[in-house]
MIRORO-795079 format. One record per residue: residue number from 1; residue in one letter; x, y, z of N, C-alpha, C in turn. Coordinates in nm, 2 decimals, decimal comma. Example, Ala and Ser with C-alpha at 12.3 -4.5 7.8 and 13.67 -1.06 7.14 Angstrom:
BEGIN
+------+------+--------+--------+--------+--------+--------+--------+--------+--------+--------+
| nuvo | seza |     nx |     ny |     nz |    cax |    cay |    caz |     cx |     cy |     cz |
+------+------+--------+--------+--------+--------+--------+--------+--------+--------+--------+
|    1 |    A |   1,32 |  -0,57 |   0,78 |   1,23 |  -0,45 |   0,78 |   1,32 |  -0,33 |   0,78 |
|    2 |    S |   1,28 |  -0,22 |   0,71 |   1,37 |  -0,11 |   0,71 |   1,29 |   0,00 |   0,79 |
+------+------+--------+--------+--------+--------+--------+--------+--------+--------+--------+
// end
This chain:
BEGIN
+------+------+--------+--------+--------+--------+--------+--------+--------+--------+--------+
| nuvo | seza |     nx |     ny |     nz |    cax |    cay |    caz |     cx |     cy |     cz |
+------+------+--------+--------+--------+--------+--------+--------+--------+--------+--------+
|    1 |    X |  14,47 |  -0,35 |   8,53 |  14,56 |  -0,35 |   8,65 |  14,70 |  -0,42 |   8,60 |
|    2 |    X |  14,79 |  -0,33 |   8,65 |  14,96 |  -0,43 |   8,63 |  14,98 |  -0,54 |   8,63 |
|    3 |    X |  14,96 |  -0,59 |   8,75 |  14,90 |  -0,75 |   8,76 |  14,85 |  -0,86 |   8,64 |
|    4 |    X |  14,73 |  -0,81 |   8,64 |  14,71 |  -0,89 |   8,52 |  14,79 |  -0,85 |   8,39 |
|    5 |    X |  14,79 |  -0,78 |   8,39 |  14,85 |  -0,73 |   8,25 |  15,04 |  -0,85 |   8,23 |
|    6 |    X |  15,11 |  -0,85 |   8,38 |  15,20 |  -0,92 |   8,37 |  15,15 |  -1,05 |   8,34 |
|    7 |    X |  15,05 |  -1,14 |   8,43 |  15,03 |  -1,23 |   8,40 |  14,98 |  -1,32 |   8,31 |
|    8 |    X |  14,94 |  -1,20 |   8,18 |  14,94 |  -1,23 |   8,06 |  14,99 |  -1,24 |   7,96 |
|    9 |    X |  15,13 |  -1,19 |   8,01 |  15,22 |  -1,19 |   7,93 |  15,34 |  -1,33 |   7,91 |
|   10 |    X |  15,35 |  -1,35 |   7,76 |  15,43 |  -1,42 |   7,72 |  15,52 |  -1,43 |   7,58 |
|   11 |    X |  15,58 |  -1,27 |   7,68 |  15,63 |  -1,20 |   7,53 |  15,75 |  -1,28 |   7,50 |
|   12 |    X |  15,85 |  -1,32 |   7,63 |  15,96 |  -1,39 |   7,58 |  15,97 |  -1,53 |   7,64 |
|   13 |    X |  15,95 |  -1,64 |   7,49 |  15,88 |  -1,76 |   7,49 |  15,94 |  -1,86 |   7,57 |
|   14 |    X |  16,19 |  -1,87 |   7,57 |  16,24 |  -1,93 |   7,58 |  16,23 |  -1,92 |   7,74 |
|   15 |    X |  16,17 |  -1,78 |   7,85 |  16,13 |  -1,80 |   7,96 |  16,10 |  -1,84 |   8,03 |
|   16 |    X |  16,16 |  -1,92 |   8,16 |  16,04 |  -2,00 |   8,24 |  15,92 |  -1,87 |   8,31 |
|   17 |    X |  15,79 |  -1,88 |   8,29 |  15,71 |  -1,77 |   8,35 |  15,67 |  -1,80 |   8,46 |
|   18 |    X |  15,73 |  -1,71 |   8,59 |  15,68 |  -1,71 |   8,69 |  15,62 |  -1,56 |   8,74 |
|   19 |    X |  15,59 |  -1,48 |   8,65 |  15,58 |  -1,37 |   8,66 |  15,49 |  -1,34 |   8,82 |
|   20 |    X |  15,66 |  -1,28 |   8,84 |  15,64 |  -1,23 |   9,03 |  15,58 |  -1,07 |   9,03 |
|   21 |    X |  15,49 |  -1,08 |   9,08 |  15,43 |  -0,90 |   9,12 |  15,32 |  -0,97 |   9,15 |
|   22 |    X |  15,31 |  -0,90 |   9,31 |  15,15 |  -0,86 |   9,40 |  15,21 |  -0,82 |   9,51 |
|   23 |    X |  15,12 |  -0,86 |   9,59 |  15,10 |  -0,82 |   9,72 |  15,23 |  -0,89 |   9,77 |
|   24 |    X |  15,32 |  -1,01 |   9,75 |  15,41 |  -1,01 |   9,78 |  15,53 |  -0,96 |   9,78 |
|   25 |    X |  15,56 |  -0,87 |   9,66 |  15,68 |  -0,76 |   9,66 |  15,69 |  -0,68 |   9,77 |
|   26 |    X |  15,56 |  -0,65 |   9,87 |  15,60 |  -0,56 |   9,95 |  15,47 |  -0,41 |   9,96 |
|   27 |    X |  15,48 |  -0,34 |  10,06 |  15,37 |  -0,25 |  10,04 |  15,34 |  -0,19 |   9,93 |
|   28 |    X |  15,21 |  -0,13 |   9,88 |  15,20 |  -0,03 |   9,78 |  15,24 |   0,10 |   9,77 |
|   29 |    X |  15,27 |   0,13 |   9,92 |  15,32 |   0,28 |   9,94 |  15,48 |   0,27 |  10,01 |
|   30 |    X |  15,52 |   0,17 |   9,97 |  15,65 |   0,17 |  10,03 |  15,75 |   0,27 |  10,01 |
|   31 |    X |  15,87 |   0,35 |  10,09 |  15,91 |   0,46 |  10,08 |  16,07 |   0,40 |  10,01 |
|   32 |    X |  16,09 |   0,27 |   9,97 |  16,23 |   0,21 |   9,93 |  16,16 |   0,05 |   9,83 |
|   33 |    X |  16,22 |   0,09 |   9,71 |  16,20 |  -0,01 |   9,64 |  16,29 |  -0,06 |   9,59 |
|   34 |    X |  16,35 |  -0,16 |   9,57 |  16,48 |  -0,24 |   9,53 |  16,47 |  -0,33 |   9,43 |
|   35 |    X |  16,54 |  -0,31 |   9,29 |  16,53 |  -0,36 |   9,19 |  16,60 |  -0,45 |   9,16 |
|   36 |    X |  16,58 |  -0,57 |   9,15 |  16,69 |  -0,69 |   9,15 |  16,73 |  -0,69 |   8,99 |
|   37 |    X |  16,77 |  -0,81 |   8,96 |  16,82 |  -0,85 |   8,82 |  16,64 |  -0,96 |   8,75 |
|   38 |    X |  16,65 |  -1,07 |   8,83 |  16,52 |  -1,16 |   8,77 |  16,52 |  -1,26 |   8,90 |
|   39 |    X |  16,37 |  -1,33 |   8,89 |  16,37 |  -1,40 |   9,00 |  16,45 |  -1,58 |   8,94 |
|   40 |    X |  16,52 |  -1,60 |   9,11 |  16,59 |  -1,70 |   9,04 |  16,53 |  -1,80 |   9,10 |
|   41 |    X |  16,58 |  -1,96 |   9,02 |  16,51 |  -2,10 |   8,99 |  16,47 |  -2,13 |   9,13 |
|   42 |    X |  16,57 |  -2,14 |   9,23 |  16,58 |  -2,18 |   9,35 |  16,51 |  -2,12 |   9,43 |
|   43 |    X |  16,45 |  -1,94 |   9,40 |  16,44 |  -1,87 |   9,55 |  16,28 |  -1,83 |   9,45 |
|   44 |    X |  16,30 |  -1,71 |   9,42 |  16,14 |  -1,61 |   9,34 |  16,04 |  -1,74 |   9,28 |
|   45 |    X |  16,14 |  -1,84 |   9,19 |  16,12 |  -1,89 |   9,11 |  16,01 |  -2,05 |   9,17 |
|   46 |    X |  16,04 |  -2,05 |   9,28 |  15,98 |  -2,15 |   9,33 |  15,85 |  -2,10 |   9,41 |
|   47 |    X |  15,91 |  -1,96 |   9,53 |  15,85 |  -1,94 |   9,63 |  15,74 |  -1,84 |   9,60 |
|   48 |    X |  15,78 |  -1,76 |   9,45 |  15,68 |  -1,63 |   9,41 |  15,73 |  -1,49 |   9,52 |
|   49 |    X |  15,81 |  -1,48 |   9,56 |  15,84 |  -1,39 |   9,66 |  16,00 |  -1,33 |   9,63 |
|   50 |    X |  16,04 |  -1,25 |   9,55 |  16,17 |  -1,15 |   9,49 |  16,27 |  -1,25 |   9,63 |
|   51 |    X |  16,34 |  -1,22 |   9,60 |  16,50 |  -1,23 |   9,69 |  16,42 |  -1,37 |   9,84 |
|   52 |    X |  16,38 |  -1,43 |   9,77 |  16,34 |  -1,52 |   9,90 |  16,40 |  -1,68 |   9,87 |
|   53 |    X |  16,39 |  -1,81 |   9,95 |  16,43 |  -1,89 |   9,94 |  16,62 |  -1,95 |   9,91 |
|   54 |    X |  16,64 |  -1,87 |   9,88 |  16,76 |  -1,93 |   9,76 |  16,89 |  -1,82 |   9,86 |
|   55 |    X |  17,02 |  -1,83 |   9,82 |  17,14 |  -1,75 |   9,90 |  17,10 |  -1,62 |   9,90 |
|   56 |    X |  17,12 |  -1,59 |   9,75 |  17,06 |  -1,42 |   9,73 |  16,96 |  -1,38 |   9,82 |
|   57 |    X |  16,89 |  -1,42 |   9,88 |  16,78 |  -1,40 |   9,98 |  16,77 |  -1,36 |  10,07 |
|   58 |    X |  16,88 |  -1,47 |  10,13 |  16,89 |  -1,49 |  10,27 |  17,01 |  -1,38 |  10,29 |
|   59 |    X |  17,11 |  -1,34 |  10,21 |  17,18 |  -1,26 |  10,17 |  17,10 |  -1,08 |  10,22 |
|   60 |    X |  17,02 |  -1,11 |  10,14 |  16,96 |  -1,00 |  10,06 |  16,89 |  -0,94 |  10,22 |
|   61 |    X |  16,81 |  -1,00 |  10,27 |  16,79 |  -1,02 |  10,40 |  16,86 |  -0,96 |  10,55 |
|   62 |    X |  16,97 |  -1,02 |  10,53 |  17,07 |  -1,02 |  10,61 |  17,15 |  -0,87 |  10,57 |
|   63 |    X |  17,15 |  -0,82 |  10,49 |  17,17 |  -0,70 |  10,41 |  17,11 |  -0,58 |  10,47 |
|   64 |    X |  16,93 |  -0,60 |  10,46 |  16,85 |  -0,53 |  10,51 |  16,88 |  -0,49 |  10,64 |
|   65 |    X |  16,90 |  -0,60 |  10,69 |  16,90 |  -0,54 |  10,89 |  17,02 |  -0,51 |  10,92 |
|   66 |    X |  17,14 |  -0,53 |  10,81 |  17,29 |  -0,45 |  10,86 |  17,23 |  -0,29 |  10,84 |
|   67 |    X |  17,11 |  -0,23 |  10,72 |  17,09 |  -0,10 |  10,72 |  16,99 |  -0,07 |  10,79 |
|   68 |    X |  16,96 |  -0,17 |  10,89 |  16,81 |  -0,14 |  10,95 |  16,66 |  -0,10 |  10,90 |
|   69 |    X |  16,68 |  -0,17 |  10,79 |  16,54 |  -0,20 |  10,72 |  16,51 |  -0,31 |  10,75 |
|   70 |    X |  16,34 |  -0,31 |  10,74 |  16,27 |  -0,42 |  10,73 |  16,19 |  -0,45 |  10,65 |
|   71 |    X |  16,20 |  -0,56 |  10,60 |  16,14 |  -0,66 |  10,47 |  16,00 |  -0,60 |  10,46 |
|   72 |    X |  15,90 |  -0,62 |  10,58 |  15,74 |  -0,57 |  10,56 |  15,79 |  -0,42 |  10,47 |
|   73 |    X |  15,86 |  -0,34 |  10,52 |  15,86 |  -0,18 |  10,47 |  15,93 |  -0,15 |  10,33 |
|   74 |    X |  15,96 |  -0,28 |  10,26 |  16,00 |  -0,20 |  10,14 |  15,96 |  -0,30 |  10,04 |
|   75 |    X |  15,98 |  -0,24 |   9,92 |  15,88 |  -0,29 |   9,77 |  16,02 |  -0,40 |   9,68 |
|   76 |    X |  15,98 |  -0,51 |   9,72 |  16,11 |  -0,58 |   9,58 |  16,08 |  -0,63 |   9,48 |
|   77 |    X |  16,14 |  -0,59 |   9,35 |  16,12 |  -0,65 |   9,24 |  16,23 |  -0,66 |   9,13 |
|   78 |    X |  16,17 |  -0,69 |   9,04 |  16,29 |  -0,72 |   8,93 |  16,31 |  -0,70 |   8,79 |
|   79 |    X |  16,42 |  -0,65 |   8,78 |  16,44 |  -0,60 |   8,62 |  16,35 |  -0,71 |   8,53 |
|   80 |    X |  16,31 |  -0,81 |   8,53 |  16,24 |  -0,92 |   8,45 |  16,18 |  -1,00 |   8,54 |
|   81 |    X |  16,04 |  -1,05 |   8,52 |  15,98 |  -1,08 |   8,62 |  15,94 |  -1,23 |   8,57 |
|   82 |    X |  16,02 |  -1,28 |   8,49 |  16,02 |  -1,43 |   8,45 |  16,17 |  -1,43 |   8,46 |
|   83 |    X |  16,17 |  -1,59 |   8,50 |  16,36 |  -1,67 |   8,55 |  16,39 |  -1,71 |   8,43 |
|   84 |    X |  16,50 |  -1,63 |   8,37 |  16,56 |  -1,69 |   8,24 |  16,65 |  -1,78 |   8,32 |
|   85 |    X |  16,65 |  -1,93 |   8,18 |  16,67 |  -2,04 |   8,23 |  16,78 |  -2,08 |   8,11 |
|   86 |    X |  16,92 |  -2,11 |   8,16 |  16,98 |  -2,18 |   8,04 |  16,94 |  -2,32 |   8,00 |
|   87 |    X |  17,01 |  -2,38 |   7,89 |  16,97 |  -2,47 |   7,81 |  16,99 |  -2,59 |   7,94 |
|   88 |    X |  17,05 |  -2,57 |   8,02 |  17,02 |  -2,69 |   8,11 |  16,94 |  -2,67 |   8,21 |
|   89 |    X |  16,84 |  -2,55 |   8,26 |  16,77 |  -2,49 |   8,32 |  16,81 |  -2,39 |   8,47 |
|   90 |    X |  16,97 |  -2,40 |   8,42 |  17,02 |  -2,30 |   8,52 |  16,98 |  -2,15 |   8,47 |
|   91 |    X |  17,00 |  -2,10 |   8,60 |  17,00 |  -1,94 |   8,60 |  17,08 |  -1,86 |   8,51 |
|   92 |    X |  17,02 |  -1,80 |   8,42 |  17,15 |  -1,73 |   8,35 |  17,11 |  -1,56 |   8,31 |
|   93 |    X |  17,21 |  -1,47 |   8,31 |  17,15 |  -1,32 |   8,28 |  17,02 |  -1,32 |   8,16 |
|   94 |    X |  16,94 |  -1,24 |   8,21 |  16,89 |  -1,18 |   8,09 |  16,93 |  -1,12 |   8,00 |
|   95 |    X |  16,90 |  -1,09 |   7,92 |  16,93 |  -1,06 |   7,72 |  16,84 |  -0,95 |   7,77 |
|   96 |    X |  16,90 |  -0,85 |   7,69 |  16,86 |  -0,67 |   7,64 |  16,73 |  -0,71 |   7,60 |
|   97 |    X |  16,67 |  -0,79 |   7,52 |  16,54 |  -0,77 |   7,44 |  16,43 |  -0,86 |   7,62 |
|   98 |    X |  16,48 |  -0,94 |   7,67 |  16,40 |  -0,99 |   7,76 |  16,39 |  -0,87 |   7,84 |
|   99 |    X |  16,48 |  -0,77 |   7,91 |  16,50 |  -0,66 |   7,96 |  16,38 |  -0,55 |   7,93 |
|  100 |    X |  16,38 |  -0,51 |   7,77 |  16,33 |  -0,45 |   7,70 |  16,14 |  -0,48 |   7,71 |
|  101 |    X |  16,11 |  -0,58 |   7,73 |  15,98 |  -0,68 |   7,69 |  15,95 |  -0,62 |   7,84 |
|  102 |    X |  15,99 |  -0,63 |   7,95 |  15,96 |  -0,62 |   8,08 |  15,94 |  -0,43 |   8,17 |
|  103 |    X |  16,01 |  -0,34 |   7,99 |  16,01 |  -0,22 |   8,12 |  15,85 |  -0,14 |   8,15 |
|  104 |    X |  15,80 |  -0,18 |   8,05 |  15,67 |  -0,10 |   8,08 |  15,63 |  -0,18 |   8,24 |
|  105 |    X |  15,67 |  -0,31 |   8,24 |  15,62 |  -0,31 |   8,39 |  15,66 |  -0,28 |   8,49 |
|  106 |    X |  15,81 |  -0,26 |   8,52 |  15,91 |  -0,19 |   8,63 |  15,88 |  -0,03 |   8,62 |
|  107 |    X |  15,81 |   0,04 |   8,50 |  15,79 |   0,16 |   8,50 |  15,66 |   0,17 |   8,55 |
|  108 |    X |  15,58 |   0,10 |   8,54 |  15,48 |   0,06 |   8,58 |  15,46 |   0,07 |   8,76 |
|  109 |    X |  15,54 |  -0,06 |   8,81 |  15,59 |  -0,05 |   8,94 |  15,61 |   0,05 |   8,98 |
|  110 |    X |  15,67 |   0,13 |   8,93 |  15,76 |   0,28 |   9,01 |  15,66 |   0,36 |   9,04 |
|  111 |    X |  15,61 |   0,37 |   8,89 |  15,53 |   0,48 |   8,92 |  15,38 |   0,47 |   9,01 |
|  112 |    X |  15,36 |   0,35 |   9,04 |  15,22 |   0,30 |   9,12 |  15,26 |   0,26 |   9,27 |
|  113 |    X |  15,35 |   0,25 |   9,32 |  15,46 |   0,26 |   9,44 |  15,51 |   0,39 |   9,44 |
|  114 |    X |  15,57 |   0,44 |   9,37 |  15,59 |   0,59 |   9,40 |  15,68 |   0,57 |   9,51 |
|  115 |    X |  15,81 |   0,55 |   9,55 |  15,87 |   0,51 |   9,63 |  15,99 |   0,67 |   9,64 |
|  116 |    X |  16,04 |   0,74 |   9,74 |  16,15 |   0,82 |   9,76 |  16,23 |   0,78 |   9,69 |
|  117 |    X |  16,31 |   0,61 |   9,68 |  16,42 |   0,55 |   9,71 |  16,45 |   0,45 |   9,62 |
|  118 |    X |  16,48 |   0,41 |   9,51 |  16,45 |   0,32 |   9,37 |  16,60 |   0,29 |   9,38 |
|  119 |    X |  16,64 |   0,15 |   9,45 |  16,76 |   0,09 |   9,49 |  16,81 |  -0,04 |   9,43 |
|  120 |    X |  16,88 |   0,01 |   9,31 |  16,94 |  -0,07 |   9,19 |  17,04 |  -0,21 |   9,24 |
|  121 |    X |  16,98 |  -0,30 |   9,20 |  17,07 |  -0,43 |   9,34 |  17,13 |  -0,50 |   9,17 |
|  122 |    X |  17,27 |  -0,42 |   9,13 |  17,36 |  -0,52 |   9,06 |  17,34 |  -0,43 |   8,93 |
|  123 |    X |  17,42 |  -0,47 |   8,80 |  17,40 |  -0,40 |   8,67 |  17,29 |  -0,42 |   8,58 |
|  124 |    X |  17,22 |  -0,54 |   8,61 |  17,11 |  -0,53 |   8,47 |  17,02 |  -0,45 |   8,53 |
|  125 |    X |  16,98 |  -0,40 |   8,69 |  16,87 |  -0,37 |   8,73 |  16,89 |  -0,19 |   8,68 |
|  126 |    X |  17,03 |  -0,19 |   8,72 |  17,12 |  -0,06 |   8,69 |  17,07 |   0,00 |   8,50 |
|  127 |    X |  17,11 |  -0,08 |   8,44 |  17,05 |  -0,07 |   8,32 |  16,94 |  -0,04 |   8,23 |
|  128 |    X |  16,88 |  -0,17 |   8,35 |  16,68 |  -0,14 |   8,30 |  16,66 |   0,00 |   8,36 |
|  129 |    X |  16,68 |   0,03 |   8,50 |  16,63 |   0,15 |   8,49 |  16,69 |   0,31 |   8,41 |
|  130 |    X |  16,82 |   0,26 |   8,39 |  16,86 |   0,37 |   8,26 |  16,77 |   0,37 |   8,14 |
|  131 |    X |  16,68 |   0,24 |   8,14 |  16,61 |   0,27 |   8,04 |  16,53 |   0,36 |   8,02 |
|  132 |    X |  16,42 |   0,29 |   8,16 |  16,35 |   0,39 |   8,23 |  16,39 |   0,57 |   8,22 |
|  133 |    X |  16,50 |   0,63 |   8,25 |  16,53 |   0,77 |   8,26 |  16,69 |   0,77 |   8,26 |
|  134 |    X |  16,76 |   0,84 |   8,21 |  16,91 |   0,80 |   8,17 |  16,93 |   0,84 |   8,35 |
|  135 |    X |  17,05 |   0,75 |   8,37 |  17,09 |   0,85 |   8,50 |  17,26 |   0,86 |   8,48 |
|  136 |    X |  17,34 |   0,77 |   8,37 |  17,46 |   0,82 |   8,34 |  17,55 |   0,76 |   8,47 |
|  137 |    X |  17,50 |   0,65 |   8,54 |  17,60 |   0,58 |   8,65 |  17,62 |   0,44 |   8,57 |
|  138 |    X |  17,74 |   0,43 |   8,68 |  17,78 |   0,27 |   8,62 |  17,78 |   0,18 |   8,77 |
|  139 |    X |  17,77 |   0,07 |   8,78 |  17,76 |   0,00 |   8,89 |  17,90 |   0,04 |   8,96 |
|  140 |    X |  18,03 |  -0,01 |   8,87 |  18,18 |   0,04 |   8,98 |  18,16 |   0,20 |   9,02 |
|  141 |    X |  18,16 |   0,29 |   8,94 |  18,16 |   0,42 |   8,99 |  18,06 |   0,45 |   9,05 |
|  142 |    X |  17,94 |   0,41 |   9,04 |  17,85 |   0,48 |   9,11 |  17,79 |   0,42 |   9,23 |
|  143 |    X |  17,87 |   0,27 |   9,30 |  17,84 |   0,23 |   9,38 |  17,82 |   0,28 |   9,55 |
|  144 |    X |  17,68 |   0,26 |   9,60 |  17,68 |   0,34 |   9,73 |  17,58 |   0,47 |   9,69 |
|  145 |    X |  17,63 |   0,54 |   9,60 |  17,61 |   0,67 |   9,56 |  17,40 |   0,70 |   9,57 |
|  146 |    X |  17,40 |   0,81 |   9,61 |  17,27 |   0,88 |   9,57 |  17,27 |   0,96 |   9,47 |
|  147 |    X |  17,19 |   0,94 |   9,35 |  17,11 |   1,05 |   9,26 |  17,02 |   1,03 |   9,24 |
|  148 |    X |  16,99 |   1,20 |   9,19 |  16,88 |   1,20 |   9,14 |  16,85 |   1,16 |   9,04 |
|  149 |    X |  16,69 |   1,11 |   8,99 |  16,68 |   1,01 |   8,89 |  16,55 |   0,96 |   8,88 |
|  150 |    X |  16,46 |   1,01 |   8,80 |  16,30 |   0,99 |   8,76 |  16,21 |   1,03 |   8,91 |
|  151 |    X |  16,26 |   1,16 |   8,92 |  16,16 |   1,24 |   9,05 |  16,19 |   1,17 |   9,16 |
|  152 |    X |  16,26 |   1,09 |   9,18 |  16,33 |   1,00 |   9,28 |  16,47 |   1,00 |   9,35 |
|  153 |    X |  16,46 |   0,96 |   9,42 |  16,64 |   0,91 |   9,50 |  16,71 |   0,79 |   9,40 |
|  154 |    X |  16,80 |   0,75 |   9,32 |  16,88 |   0,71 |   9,28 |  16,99 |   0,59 |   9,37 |
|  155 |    X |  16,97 |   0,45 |   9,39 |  17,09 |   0,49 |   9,51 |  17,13 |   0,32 |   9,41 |
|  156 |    X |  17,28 |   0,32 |   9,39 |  17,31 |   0,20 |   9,32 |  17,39 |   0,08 |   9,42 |
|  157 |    X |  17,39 |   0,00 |   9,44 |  17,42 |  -0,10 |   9,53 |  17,44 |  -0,24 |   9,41 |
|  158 |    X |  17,57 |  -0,34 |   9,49 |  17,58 |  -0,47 |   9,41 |  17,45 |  -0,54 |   9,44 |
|  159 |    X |  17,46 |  -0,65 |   9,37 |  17,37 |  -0,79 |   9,38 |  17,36 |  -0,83 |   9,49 |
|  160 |    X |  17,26 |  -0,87 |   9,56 |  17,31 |  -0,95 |   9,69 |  17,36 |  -1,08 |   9,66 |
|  161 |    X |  17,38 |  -1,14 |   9,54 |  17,45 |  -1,27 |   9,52 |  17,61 |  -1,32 |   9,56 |
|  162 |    X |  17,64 |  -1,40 |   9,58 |  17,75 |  -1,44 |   9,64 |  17,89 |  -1,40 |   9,54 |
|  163 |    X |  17,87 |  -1,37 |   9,41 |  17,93 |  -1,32 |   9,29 |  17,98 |  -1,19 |   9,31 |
|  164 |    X |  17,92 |  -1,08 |   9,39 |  17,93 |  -0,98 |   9,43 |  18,07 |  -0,96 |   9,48 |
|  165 |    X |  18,09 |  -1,03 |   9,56 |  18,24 |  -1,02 |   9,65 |  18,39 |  -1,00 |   9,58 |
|  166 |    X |  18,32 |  -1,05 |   9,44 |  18,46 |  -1,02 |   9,37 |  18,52 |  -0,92 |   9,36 |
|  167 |    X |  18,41 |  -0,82 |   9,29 |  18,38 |  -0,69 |   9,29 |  18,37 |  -0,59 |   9,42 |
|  168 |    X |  18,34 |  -0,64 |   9,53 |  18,34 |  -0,53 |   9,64 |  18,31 |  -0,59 |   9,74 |
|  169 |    X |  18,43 |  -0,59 |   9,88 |  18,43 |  -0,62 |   9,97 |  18,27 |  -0,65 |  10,04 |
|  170 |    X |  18,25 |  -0,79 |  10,17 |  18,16 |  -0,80 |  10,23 |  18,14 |  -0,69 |  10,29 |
|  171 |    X |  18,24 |  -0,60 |  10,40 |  18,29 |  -0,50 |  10,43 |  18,25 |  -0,39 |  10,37 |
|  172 |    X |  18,28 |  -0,34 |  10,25 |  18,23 |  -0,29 |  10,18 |  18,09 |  -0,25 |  10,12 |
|  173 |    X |  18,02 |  -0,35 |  10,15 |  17,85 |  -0,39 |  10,08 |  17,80 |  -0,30 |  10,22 |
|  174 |    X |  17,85 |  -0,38 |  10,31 |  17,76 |  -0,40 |  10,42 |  17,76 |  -0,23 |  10,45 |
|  175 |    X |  17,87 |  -0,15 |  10,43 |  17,86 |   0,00 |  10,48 |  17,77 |   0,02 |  10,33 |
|  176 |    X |  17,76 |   0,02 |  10,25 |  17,66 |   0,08 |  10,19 |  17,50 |   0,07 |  10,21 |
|  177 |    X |  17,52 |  -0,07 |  10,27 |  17,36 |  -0,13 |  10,33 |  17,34 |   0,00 |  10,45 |
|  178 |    X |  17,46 |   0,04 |  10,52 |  17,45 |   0,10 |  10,63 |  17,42 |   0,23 |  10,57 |
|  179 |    X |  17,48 |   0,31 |  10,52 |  17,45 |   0,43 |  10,47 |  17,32 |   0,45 |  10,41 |
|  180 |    X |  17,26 |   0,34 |  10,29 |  17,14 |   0,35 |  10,26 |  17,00 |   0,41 |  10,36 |
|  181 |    X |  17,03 |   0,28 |  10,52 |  16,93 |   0,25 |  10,59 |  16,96 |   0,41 |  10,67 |
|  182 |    X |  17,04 |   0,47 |  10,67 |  17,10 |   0,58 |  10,79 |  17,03 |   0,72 |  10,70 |
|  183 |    X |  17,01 |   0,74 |  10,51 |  16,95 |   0,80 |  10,45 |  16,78 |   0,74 |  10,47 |
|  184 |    X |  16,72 |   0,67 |  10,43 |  16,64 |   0,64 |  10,47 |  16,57 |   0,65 |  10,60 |
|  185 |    X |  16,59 |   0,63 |  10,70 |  16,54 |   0,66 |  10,83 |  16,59 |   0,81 |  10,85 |
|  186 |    X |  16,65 |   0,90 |  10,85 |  16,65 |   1,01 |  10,85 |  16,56 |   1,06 |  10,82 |
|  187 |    X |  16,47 |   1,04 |  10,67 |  16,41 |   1,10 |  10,57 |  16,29 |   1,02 |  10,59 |
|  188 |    X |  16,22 |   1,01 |  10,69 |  16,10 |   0,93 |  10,68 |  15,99 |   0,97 |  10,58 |
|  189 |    X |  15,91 |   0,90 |  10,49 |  15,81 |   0,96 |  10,43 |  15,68 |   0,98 |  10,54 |
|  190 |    X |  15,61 |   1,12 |  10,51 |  15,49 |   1,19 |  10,54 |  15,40 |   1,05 |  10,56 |
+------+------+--------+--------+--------+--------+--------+--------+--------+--------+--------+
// end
C-alpha cells in the first residue's frame, strides 16, 4: 500500500519526516486533487493535514469557498511529503532531487485517486508534475488555464501563500478559484 510504502521512506535524510498521506488528504475518489509544494513547519507539519493550521491554509481554505468547493470533496497533497527545513529549521523550497525521491508517490496518488482535475498550487508542484507527463506550461503563462495532461484536466493556479500576491493580484487568484469551482461543478463526476 502507498501509505506504507511512504512511511518508510527516508530517502532524503536532511528532511524533517512527516510524511503526510491518508485518509486525511481527502476522499479516495475525489473528482479535484490539488498539489501543493511540501507540508509546512507550522501547518501539515504539525497538524498531519496538507494546507491546514498555518496562513497557507487558512488561505488555501478561504480560496476553496471563493470557488465553491469544499474541503471534505477534494484530495490535498504535496509535491514532497516531508517539510524541508533550513539550517535554522525554517521552511525553505525543495531541491530537484528531494522532488525527484517523492514522484513515484504523487504518481502514485493520481493514479489511486484518479481525480478529473489535478490542480497545480504554485511552481514546484507545477514541475513535479511535468515530471510526471510533460505538459509544457509555466506557472506566469499558464496561470488559471485548463489542459490536458496525464488523462486528466490540467488546471495551474498560484500558491495559496501570502508570497503569491507579488506575482498576481488577490483579485486575480480569487477569479481563478472562481472559474476553477464554476468548471468543476458544471462537470460533476458519474
Amino acid at each position: 500500500m502507498l501509505t506504507k510504502a511512504v512511511g518508510r521512506c527516508y530517502a532524503c535524510k536532511e528532511m524533517a519526516h512527516c510524511h503526510v498521506l491518508g485518509e486525511v488528504n481527502g476522499p479516495a475518489n475525489a473528482q479535484v486533487m490539488f498539489v501543493g509544494e511540501a507540508p509546512g513547519r507550522h501547518g501539515a507539519g504539525k497538524s498531519g493535514v496538507p494546507f491546514s493550521g498555518d496562513e497557507s491554509g487558512r488561505r488555501f481554505e478561504a480560496l476553496l469557498a471563493v470557488g465553491g468547493l469544499r474541503r471534505a470533496d477534494v484530495f490535498v497533497t504535496n509535491a514532497v511529503l516531508c517539510n524541508p527545513l533550513d539550517g535554522a529549521g525554517n521552511n525553505r523550497r525543495p531541491l530537484a532531487r528531494e522532488v525527484r525521491a517523492c514522484l513515484a508517490y504523487l504518481r502514485g496518488q493520481i493514479e489511486a485517486v484518479n481525480p478529473d482535475y489535478v490542480v497545480a498550487l504554485g511552481g514546484v508542484a507545477l514541475d513535479a508534475l511535468g515530471r510526471i507527463e510533460a505538459h509544457g506550461v509555466t506557472l506566469a503563462s499558464g496561470c488559471g488555464a485548463l489542459r490536458p495532461w496525464f488523462g486528466r484536466t490540467l488546471v495551474v493556479l498560484y500558491h495559496p501563500g501570502r508570497r503569491a500576491i507579488v506575482h498576481r493580484s488577490v483579485e486575480a487568484q480569487e477569479g481563478d478559484w472562481r472559474r476553477l469551482g464554476e468548471v468543476v461543478n458544471a462537470n460533476p463526476s458519474p
